[in-house]
DRENRO-300891 format. One record per residue (C-alpha): residue number from 1; residue in one letter; chain; x, y, z. Coordinates in steps of 0.5 Angstrom, whole numbers, always signed. Example, Ala and Ser with C-alpha at 12.3 -4.5 7.8 and 13.67 -1.06 7.14 Angstrom:
BEGIN
NODE|drenke|zaro|marza|c1|c2|c3
NODE|1|A|A|+25|-9|+16
NODE|2|S|A|+27|-2|+14
This chain:
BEGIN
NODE|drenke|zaro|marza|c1|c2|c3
NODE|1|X|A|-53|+42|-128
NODE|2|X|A|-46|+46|-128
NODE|3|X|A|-47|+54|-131
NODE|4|X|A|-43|+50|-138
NODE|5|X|A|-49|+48|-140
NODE|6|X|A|-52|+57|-141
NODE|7|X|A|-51|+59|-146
NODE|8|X|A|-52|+66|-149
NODE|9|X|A|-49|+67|-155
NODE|10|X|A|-48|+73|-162
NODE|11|X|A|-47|+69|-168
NODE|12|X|A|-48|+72|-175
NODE|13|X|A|-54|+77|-171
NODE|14|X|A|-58|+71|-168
NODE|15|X|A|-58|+70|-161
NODE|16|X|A|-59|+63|-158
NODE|17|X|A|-62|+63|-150
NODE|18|X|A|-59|+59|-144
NODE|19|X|A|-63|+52|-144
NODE|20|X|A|-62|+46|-141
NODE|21|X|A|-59|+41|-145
NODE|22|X|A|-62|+35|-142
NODE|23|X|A|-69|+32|-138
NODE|24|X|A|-68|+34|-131
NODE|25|X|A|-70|+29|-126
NODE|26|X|A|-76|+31|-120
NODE|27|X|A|-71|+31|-115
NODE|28|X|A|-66|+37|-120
NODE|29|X|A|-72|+42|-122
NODE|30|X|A|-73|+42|-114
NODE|31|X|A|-65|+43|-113
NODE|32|X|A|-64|+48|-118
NODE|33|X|A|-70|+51|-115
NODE|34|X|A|-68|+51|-108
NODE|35|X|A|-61|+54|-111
NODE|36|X|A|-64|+60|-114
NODE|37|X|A|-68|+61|-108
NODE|38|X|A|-62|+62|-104
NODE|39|X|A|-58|+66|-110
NODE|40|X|A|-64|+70|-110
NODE|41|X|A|-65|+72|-102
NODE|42|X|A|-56|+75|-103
NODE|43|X|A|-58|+78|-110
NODE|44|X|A|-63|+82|-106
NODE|45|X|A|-61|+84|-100
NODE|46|X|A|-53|+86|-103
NODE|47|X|A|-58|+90|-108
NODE|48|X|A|-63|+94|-104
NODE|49|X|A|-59|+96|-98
NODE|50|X|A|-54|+100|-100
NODE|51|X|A|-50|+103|-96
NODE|52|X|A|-50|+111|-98
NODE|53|X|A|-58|+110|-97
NODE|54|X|A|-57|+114|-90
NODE|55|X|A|-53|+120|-93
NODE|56|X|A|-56|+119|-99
NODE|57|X|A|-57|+126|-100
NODE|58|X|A|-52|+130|-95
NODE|59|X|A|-46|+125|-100
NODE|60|X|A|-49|+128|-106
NODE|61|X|A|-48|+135|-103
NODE|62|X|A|-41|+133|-101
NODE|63|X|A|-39|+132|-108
NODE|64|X|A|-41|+138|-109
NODE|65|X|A|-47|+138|-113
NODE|66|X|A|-53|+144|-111
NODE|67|X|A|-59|+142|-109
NODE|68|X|A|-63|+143|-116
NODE|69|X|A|-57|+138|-119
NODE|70|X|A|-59|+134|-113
NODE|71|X|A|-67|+134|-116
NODE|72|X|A|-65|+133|-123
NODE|73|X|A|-61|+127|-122
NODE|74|X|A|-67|+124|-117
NODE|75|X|A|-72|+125|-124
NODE|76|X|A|-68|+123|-130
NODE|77|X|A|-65|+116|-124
NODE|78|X|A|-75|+116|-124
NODE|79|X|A|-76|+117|-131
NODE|80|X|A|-71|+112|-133
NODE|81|X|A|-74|+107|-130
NODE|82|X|A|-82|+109|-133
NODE|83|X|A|-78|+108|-139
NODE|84|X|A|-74|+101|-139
NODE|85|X|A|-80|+99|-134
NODE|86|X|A|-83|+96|-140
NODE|87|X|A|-79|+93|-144
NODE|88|X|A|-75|+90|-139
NODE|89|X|A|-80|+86|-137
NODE|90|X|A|-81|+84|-144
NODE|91|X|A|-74|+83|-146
NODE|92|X|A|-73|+78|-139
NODE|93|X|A|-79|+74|-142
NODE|94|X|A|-76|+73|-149
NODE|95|X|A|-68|+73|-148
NODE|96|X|A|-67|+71|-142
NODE|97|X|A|-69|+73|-134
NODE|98|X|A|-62|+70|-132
NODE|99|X|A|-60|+75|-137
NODE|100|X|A|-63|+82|-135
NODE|101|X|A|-61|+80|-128
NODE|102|X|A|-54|+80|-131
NODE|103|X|A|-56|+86|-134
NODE|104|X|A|-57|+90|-128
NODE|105|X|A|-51|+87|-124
NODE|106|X|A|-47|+90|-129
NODE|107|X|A|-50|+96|-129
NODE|108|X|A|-51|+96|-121
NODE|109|X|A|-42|+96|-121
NODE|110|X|A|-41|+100|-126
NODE|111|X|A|-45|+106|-123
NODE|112|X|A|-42|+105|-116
NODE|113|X|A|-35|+105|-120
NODE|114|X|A|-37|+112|-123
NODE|115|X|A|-38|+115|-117
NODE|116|X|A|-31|+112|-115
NODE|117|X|A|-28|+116|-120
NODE|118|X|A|-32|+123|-120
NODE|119|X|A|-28|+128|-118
NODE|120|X|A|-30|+131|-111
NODE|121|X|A|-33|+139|-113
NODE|122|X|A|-31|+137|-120
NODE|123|X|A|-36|+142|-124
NODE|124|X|A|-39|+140|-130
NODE|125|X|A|-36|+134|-131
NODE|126|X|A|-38|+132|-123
NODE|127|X|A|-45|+134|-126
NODE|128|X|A|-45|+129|-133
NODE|129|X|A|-42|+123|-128
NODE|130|X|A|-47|+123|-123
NODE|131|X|A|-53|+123|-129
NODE|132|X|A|-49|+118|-132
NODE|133|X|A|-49|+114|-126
NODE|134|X|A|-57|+115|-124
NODE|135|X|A|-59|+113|-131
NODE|136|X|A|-55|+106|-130
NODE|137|X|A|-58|+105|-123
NODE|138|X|A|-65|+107|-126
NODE|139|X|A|-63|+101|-130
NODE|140|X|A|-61|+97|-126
NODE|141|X|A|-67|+97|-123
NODE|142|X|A|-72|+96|-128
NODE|143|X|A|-67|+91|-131
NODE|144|X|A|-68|+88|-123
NODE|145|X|A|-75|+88|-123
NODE|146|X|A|-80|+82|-124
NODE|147|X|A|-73|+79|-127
NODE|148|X|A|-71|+76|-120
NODE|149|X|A|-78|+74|-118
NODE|150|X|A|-80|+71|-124
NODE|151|X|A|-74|+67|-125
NODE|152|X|A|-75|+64|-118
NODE|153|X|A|-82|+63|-119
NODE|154|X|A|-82|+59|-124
NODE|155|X|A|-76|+55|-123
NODE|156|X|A|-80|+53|-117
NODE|157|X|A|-88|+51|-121
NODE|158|X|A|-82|+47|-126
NODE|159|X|A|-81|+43|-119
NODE|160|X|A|-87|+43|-117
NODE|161|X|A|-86|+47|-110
NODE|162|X|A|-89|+54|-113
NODE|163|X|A|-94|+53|-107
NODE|164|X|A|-87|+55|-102
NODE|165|X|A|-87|+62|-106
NODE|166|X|A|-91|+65|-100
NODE|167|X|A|-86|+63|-95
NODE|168|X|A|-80|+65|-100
NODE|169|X|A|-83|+72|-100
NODE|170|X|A|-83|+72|-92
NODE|171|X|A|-76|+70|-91
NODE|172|X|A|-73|+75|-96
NODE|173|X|A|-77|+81|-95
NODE|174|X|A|-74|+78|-87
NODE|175|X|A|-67|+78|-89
NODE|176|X|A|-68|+84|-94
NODE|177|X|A|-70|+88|-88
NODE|178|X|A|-64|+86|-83
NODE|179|X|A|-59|+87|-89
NODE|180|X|A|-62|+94|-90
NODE|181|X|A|-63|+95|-82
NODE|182|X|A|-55|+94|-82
NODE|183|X|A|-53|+98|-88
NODE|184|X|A|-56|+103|-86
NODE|185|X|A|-52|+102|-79
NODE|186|X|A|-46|+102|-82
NODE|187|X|A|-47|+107|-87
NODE|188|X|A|-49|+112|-82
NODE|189|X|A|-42|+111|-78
NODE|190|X|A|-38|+110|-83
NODE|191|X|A|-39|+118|-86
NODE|192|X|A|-38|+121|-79
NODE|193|X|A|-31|+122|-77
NODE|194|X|A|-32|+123|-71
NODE|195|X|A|-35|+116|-70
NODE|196|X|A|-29|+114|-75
NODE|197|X|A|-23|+116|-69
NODE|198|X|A|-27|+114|-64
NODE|199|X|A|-26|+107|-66
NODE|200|X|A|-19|+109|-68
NODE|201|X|A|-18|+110|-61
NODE|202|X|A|-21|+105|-58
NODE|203|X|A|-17|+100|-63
NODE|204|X|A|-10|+105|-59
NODE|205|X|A|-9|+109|-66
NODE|206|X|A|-6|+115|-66
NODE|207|X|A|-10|+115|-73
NODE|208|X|A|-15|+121|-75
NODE|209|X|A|-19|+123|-81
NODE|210|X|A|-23|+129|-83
NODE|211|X|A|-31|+129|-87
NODE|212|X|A|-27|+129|-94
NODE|213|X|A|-24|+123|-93
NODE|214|X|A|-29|+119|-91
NODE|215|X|A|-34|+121|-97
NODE|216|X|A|-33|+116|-102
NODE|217|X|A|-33|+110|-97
NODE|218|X|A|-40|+109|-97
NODE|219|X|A|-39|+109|-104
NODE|220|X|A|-33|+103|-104
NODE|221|X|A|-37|+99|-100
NODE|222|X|A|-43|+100|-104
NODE|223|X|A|-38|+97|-110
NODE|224|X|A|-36|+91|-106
NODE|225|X|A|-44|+89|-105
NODE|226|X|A|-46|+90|-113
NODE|227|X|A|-40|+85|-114
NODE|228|X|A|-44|+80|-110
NODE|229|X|A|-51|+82|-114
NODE|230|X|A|-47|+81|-121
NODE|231|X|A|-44|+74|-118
NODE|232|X|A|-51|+72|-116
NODE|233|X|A|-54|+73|-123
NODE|234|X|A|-49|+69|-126
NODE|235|X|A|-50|+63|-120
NODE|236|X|A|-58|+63|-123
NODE|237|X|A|-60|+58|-127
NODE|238|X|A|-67|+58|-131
NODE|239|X|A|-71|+53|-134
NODE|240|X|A|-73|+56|-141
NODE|241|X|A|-76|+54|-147
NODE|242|X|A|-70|+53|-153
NODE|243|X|A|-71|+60|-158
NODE|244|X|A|-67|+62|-163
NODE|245|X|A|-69|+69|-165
NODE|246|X|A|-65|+75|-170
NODE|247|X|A|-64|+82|-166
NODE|248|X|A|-69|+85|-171
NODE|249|X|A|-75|+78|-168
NODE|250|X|A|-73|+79|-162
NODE|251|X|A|-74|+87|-160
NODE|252|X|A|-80|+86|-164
NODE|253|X|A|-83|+80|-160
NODE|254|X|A|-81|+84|-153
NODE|255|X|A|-85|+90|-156
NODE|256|X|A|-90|+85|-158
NODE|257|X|A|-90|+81|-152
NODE|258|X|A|-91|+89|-147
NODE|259|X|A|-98|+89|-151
NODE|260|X|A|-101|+82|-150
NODE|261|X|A|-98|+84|-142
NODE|262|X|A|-102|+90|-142
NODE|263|X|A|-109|+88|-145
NODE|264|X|A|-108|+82|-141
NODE|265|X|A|-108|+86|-135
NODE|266|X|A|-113|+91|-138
NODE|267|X|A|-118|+85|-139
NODE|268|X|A|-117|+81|-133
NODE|269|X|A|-121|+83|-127
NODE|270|X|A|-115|+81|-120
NODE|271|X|A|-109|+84|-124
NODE|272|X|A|-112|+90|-126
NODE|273|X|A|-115|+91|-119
NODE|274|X|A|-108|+89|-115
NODE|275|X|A|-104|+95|-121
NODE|276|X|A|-109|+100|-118
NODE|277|X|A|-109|+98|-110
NODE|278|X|A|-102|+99|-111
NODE|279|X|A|-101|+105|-115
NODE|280|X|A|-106|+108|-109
NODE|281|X|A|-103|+105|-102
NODE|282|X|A|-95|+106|-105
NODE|283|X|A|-95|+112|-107
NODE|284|X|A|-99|+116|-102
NODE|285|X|A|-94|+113|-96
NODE|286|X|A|-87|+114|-102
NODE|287|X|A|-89|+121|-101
NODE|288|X|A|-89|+120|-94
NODE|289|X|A|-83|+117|-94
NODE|290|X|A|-80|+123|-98
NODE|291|X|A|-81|+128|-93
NODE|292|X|A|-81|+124|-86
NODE|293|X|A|-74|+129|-85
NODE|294|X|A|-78|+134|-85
NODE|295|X|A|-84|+131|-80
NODE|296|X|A|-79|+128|-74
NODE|297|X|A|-77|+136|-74
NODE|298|X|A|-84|+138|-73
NODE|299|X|A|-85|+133|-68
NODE|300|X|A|-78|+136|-65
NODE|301|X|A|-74|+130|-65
NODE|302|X|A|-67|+131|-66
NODE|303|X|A|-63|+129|-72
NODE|304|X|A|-58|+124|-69
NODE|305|X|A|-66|+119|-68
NODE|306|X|A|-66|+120|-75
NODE|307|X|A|-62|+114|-79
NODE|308|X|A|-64|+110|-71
NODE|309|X|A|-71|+112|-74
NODE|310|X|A|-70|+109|-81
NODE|311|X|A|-66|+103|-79
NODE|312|X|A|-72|+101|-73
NODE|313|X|A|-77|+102|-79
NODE|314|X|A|-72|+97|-83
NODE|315|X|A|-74|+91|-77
NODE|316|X|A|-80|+91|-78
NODE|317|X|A|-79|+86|-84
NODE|318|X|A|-77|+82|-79
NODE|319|X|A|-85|+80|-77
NODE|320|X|A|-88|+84|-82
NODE|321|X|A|-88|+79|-88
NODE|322|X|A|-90|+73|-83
NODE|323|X|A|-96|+77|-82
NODE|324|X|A|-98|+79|-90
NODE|325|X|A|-97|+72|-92
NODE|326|X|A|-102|+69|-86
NODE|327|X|A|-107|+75|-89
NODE|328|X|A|-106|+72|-96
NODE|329|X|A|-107|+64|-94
NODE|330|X|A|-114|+67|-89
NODE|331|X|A|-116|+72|-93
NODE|332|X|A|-118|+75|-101
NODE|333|X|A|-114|+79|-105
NODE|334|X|A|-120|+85|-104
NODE|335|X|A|-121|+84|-95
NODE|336|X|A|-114|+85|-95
NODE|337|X|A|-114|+91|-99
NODE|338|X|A|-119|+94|-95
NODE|339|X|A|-114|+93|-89
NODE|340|X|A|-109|+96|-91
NODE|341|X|A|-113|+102|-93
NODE|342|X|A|-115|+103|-86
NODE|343|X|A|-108|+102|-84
NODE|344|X|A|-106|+108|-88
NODE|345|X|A|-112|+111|-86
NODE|346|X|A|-110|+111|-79
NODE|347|X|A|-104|+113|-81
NODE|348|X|A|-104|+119|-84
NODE|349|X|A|-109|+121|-80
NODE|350|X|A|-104|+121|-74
NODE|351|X|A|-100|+125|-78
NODE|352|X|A|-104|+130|-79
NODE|353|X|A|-104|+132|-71
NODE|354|X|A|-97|+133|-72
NODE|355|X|A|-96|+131|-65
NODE|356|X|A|-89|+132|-62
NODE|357|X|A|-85|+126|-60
NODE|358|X|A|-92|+121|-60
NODE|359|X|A|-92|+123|-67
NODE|360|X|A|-86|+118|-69
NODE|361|X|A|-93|+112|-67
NODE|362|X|A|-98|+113|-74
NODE|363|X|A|-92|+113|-79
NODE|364|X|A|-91|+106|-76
NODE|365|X|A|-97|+104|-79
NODE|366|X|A|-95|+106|-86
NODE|367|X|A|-87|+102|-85
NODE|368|X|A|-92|+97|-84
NODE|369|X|A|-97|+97|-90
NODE|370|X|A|-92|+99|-95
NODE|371|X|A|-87|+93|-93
NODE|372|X|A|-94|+90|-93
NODE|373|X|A|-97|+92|-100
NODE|374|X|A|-90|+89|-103
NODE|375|X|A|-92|+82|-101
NODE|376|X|A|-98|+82|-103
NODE|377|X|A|-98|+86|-110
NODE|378|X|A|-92|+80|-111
NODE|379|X|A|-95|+74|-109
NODE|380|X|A|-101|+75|-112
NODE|381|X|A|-98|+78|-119
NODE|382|X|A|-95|+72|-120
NODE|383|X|A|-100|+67|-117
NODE|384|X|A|-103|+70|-122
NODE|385|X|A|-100|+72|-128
NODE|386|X|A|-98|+66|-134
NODE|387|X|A|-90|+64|-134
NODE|388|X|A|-89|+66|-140
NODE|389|X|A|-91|+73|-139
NODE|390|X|A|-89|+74|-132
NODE|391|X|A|-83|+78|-132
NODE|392|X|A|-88|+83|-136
NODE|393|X|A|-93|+83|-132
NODE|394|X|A|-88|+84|-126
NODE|395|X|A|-86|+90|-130
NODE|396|X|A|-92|+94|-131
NODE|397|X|A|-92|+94|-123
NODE|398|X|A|-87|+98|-122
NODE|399|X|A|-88|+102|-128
NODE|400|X|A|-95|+104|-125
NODE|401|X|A|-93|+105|-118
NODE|402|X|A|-87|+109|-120
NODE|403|X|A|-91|+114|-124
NODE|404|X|A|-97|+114|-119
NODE|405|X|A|-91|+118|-114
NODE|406|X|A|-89|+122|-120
NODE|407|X|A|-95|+125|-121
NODE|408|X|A|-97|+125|-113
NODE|409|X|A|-90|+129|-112
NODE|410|X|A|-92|+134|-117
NODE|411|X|A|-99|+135|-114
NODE|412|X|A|-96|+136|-108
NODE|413|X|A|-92|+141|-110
NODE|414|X|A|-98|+145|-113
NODE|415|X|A|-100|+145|-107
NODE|416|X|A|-95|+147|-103
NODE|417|X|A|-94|+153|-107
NODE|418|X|A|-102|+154|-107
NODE|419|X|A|-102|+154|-100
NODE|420|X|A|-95|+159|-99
NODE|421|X|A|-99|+164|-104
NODE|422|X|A|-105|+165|-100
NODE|423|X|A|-100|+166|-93
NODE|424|X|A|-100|+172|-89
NODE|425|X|A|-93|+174|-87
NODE|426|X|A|-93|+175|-80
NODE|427|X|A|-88|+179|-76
NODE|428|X|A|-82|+177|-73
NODE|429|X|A|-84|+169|-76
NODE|430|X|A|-77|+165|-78
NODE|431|X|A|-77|+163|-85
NODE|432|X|A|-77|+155|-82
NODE|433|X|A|-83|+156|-78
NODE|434|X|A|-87|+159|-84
NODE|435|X|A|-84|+153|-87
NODE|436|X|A|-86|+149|-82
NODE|437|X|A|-93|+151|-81
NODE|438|X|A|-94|+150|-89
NODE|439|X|A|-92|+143|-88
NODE|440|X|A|-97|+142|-83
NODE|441|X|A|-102|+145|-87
NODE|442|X|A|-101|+140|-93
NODE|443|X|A|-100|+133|-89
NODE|444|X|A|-107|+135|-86
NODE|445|X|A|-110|+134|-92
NODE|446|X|A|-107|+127|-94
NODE|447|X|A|-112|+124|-90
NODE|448|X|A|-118|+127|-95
NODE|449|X|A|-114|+126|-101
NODE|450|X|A|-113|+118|-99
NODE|451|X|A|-120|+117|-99
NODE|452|X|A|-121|+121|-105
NODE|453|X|A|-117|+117|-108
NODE|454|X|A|-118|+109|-105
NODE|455|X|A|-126|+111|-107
NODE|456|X|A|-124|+113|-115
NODE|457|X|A|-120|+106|-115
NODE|458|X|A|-127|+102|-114
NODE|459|X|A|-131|+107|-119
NODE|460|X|A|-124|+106|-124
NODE|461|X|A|-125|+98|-123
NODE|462|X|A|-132|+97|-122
NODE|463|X|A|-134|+102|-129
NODE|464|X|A|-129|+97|-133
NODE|465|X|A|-131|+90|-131
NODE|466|X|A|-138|+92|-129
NODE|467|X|A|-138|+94|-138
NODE|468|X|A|-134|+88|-139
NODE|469|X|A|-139|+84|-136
NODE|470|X|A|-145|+88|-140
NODE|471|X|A|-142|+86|-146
């Protein structure tokens, strides 16, 4: 089936969604399939490994924003995607999955190509660029998810094959990871100028560049990966039943499809139960991931480990999603649950020791239970969900784990400030050791804090079914 057979059409304000003309054959549906697994594995790993990731926060800088910039960009680029979450979602399930993944193509291209543009120091006009750019690649990111997944999925139950999602799962996670592994690689390198010159010696150049030249270079590369993204959205194709809706229906019906989403979900004892495992496991772990700069100084690792550290952790994709789809064909929902909590329960609690060097051992746990949580909360969602509800209900995932780190990251920072009010200054203490001393305390209490919150999802689960059945 050629891409001349889609249409997405706007006449007289009423839209016509892609659909496919004529009966396909068994062998077509798993051909098709088979196309959008390949095209859904590249659309990925070009839109997850992003080459600035390991200078995220230093490029920022290097443009010349100021730290409470660099935190008000991090929050409106979170808060978009609470917001366009949702109705994303339900927007894929009624004007097209292919559509929204279009969609985020096009916005992922065009925040790259903002930063390309933004002037280096450039002031207030800096500031609104990079606002610009974090809106679009917050939605970029709620367009993207649940879209991909659902497309892909139910391309393969039309073949027949959806049994084989565990192992589509597996081998894109796997080469997800690789692809984050080297562009975090070459985006490290890349930013350094004394790396940049070594190779321009080695290749006998007499060629040499400075820190100013090399900012925008993640950047470019960055650029040249979202246009495979946009490429690869196109190259997808959808089965899909034949609508024809106004603007006005189908902004009504994406809203209309957002509650049956949601009251599917309250109503359903295994989804219900998957959205708060994830909540508690992701966003326990995220904040982690936040401050793991921090915890490799405390450990006394030297900065120059850092981005081998994140690219290491990135490898562990390579086995680990062989090891959750082997827990989700022997296992339930629930035993697998409860093994991840012990994961990050033996995790944090390494943490919590702070032991220089051999601290580096407990955060593998949580590497490994995060890249695990993903799996599992994927397979099972969309074995679960309905097809025409699957890119909605994919959506309040990310929803609920994105809000779930918002609020711990807020507490969080309650508590750092409670614990830096009741400290005694001490005589001759650097302010990086009393800054340090404080994070120590608060990571101490990760552990008790996860407890808490693993027993207050059971309590949650159990009173809401446990009524449901009363009735």
């Amino acid at each position: 089936m050629r891409d001349g057979n889609w249409r997405f059409v706007l006449r007289s304000a009423r839209i016509e969604y892609p659909v496919f003309r004529i009966t396909m054959s068994a062998t077509d549906l798993e051909n098709t399939a088979l196309r959008n697994v390949r095209h859904f594995t590249l659309f990925r790993m070009f839109f997850s490994a992003r080459f600035y990731y390991p200078v995220y926060a230093l490029l920022f800088l290097d443009y010349g924003l100021t730290l409470p910039q660099f935190a008000m960009l991090n929050g409106l680029w979170a808060l978009t995607i609470v917001v366009l979450e949702i109705p994303s979602g339900a927007l894929a399930d009624t004007v097209g999955r292919r559509n929204l993944l279009i969609l985020a193509g096009v916005c992922m291209v065009v925040e790259m190509g903002v930063l390309l543009v933004a002037p280096i120091g450039g002031g207030t006009l800096l500031f609104v660029l990079f606002a610009i750019n974090r809106v679009l690649s917050g939605a970029a990111e709620a367009a993207a998810s649940g879209a991909d997944e659902a497309l892909v999925y139910d391309s393969m139950k039309a073949a027949g094959i959806e049994s084989r999602w565990g192992h589509v799962l597996e081998r894109v996670q796997r080469d997800t990871s690789l692809a984050f592994f080297f562009a975090m690689m070459i985006g490290a390198a890349c930013y350094d100028p004394e790396m940049v010159n070594a190779v321009f010696k080695t290749l006998g150049s007499a060629f040499r560049v400075e820190q100013a030249q090399l900012i925008k270079v993640p950047i470019v590369l960055t650029f040249l990966s979202s246009l495979v993204v946009l490429w690869m959205a196109f190259r997808m194709q959808e089965v899909a039943h034949e609508k024809s809706l106004t603007v006005r229906e189908t902004l009504a019906q994406s809203w209309q499809q957002s509650l049956v989403g949601a009251r599917w979900i309250w109503a359903t004892s295994l989804p219900f139960g998957i959205i708060l495992a994830a909540m508690v496991l992701d966003s326990v772990i995220r904040q982690f991931l936040t401050l793991a700069s921090e915890y490799w100084n405390v450990i006394h690792l030297p900065i120059a480990s850092y981005g081998l550290i994140g690219s290491g952790m990135a490898l562990m994709g390579v086995f680990v999603p062989r090891l959750a789809r082997y827990m989700a064909d022997h296992g339930t929902p629930l035993k697998n649950f409860l093994w991840l909590v012990g994961a990050v329960f033996v995790g944090l609690y390494g943490l919590a020791m702070a032991i220089p060097y051999w601290g580096i051992v407990p955060a593998i746990f949580l590497y490994a239970s995060i890249q695990m949580t993903g799996y599992f909360v994927s397979r099972y969602l969309n074995e679960a969900a309905p097809s025409e509800q699957r890119a909605t209900i994919l959506s309040f995932r990310g929803l609920s784990t994105n809000f779930a780190y918002g609020v711990v990251s807020m507490l969080y920072s309650g508590f750092i400030v409670a614990i830096k009010a009741r400290q005694e200054p001490v005589d001759g203490m650097s302010d990086e050791i009393a800054q340090q001393l404080v994070f120590v305390e608060s990571i101490t209490w990760f552990p008790l804090y996860f407890v808490c919150s693993v027993a207050l999802v059971f309590l949650v689960h159990r009173l809401r079914f446990k009524r449901t059945k009363g009735n």
